[in-house]
C-alpha positions in Angstrom: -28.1 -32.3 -73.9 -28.8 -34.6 -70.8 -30.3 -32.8 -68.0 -31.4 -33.9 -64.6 -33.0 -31.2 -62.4 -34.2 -31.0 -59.2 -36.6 -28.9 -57.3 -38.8 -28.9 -54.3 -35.8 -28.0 -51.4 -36.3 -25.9 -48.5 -36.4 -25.3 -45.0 -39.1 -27.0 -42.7 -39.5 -27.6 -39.2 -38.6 -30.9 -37.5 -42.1 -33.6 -38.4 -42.6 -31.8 -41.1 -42.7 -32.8 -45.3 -41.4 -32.1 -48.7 -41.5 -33.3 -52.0 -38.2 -32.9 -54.4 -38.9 -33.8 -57.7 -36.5 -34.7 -60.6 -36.8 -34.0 -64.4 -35.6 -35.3 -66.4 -34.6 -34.6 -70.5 -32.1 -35.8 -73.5 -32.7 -39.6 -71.9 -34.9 -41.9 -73.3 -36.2 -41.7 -69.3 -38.3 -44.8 -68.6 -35.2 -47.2 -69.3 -33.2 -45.7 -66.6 -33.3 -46.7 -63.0 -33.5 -43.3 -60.8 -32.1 -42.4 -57.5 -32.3 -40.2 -54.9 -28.6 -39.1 -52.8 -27.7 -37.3 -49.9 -24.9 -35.6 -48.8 -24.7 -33.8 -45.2 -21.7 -31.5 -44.2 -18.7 -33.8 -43.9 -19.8 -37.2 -44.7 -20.4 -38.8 -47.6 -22.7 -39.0 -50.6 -25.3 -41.8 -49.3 -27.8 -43.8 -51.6 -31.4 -42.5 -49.8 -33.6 -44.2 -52.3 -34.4 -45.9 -55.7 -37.3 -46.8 -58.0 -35.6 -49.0 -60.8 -37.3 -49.2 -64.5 -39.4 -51.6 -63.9 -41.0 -49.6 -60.6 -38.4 -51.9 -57.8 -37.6 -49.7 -54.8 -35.3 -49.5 -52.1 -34.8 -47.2 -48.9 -32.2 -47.0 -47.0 -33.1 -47.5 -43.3 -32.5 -44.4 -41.7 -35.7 -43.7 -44.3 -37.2 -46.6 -44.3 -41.1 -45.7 -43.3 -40.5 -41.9 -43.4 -39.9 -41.7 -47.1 -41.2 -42.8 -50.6 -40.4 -42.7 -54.2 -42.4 -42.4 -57.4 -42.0 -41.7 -61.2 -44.1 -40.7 -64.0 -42.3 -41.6 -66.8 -44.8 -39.8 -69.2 -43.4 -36.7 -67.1 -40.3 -37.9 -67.2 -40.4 -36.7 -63.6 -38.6 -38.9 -60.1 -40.4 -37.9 -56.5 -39.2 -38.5 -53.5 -41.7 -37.7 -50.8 -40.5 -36.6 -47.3 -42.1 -37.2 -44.5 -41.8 -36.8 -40.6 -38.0 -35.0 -41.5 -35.2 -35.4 -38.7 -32.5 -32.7 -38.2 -30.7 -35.4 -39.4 -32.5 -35.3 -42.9 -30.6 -32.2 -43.4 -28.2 -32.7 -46.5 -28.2 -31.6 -50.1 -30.3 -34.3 -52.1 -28.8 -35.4 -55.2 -31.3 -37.3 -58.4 -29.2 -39.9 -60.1 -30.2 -41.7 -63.4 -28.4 -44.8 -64.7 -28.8 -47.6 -67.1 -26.5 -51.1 -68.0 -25.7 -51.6 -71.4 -24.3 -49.3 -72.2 -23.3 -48.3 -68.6 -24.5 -44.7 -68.0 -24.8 -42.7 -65.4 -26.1 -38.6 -64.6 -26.4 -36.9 -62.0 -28.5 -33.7 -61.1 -27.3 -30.1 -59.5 -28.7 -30.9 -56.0 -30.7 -29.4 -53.7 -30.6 -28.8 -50.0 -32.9 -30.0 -47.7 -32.6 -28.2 -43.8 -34.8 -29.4 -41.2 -34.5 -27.1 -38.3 -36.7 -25.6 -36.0 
């Protein structure tokens, strides 16, 4: 059974960090390219950031400087590090694996992110 989990959500304060983390099981992991959504009350799912297979990345720019992305793909494990968090940072944060040939695609549960003060 394919599973993606995340973890590491929460509440912190406006400047503040987290670290979600993604695991990942039932996928041969290090072939997939990994990704980290969002989704904020009444807008749509949006594509934060990505680490492909080969360790490519790619932030969106409302991130871009703030946030960074890892993997250990002995942990089968996808990070996405947090940093100086916005109010508008507050969404639930969706892990995404994929791979071409065969197309494939998984998502994780979510887990919500509020930054608040």
């Amino acid at each position: 059974q394919v599973q993606l989990v995340e973890s590491g959500g929460g509440s912190v304060q406006p400047g503040g960090s987290l670290r979600l983390s993604c695991a990942g099981s039932g996928i041969i992991f290090r072939v997939y390219d990994m990704a980290w959504y969002r989704q904020a009350p009444g807008k749509e799912r949006e594509l934060v950031a990505s680490i492909s297979s080969g360790g490519s990345t790619y932030f969106a720019d409302s991130v871009k400087g703030r946030f960074t992305i890892s993997r250990d793909n002995n942990k089968k494990t996808v990070y996405l590090h947090l940093n100086s968090l916005k109010s508008e940072d507050t969404a639930v944060y969706y892990c995404n694996g994929n791979r071409r040939n065969p197309n494939i695609e998984y998502w994780g549960q979510g887990t919500q992110v509020t930054v608040s003060s």
